[in-house]
C-alpha positions as CSV (number, residue, x, y, z in Angstrom):
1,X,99.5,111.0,96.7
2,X,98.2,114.3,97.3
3,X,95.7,116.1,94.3
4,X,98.7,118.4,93.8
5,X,100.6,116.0,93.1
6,X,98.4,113.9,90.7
7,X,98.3,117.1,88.9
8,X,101.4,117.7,88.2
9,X,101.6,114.0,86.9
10,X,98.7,114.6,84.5
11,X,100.3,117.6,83.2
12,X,104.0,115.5,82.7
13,X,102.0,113.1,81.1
14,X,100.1,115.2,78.5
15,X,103.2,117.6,78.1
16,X,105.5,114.1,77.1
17,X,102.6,113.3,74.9
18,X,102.5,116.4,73.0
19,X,106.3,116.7,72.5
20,X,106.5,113.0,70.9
21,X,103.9,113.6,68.7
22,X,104.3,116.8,67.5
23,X,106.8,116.6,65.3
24,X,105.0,113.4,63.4
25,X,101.9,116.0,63.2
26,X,103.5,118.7,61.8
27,X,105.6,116.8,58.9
28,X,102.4,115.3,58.3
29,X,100.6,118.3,58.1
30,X,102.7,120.4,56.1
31,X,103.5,117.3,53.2
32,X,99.6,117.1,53.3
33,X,99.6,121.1,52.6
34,X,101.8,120.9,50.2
35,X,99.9,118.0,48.4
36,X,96.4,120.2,48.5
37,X,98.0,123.0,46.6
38,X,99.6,120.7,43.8
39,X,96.4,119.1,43.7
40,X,94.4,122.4,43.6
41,X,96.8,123.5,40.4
42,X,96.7,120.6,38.4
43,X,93.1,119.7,39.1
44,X,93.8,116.2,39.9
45,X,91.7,115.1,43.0
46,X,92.6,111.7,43.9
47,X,92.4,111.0,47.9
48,X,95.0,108.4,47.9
49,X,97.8,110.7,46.6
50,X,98.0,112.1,50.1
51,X,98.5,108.5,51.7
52,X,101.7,107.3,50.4
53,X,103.8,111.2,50.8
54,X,102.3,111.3,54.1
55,X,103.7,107.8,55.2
56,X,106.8,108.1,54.0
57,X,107.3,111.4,55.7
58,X,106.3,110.0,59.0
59,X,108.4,106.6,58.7
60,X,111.5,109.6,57.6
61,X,110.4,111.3,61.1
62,X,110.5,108.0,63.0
63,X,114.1,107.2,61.3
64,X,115.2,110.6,61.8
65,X,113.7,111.1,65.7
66,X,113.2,107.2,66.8
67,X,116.0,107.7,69.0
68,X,115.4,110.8,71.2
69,X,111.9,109.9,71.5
70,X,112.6,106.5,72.9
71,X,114.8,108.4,75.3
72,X,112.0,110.5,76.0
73,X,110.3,107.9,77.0
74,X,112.8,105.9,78.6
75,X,113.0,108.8,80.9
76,X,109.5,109.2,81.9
77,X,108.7,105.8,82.2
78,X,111.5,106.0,84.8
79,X,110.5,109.1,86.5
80,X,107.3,107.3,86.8
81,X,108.4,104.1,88.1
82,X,110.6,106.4,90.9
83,X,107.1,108.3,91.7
84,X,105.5,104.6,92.8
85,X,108.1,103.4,94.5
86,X,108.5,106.4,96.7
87,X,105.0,106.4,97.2
């Protein structure tokens, strides 16, 4: 393989990675916004109060998404497995 082309592997690779986990980041980051400003108006500043929101959010997400991101990956695995074998 030429640098090119190992390249333009890295950047599939991080560009898969970033579209399956950016939906789990942003969920998580707005519940945990949304958490901070309840907890700035009541006053109450418990840490695990943000825990159990934020987990049920994601395991929503992964109910929600579970099956177009193991497509996802189904289909770079395979574009992957065609790059090795043609090489």
């Amino acid at each position: 393989m030429s640098e090119v082309e190992i390249m333009d592997v890295m950047y599939q690779t991080f560009q898969t990675a970033v579209l399956l986990s950016m939906p789990f980041l942003l969920v998580s980051m707005v519940v945990g916004v949304v958490i901070a400003i309840f907890q700035a108006a009541t006053q109450i500043n418990e840490q695990t109060m943000t825990f159990v929101p934020k987990f049920l959010s994601i395991l929503v997400v992964m109910g929600l998404l579970g099956s177009s991101i193991l497509s996802t990956l189904q289909q770079f695995f395979q574009h992957m497995l065609t790059l090795i074998i043609g090489s």
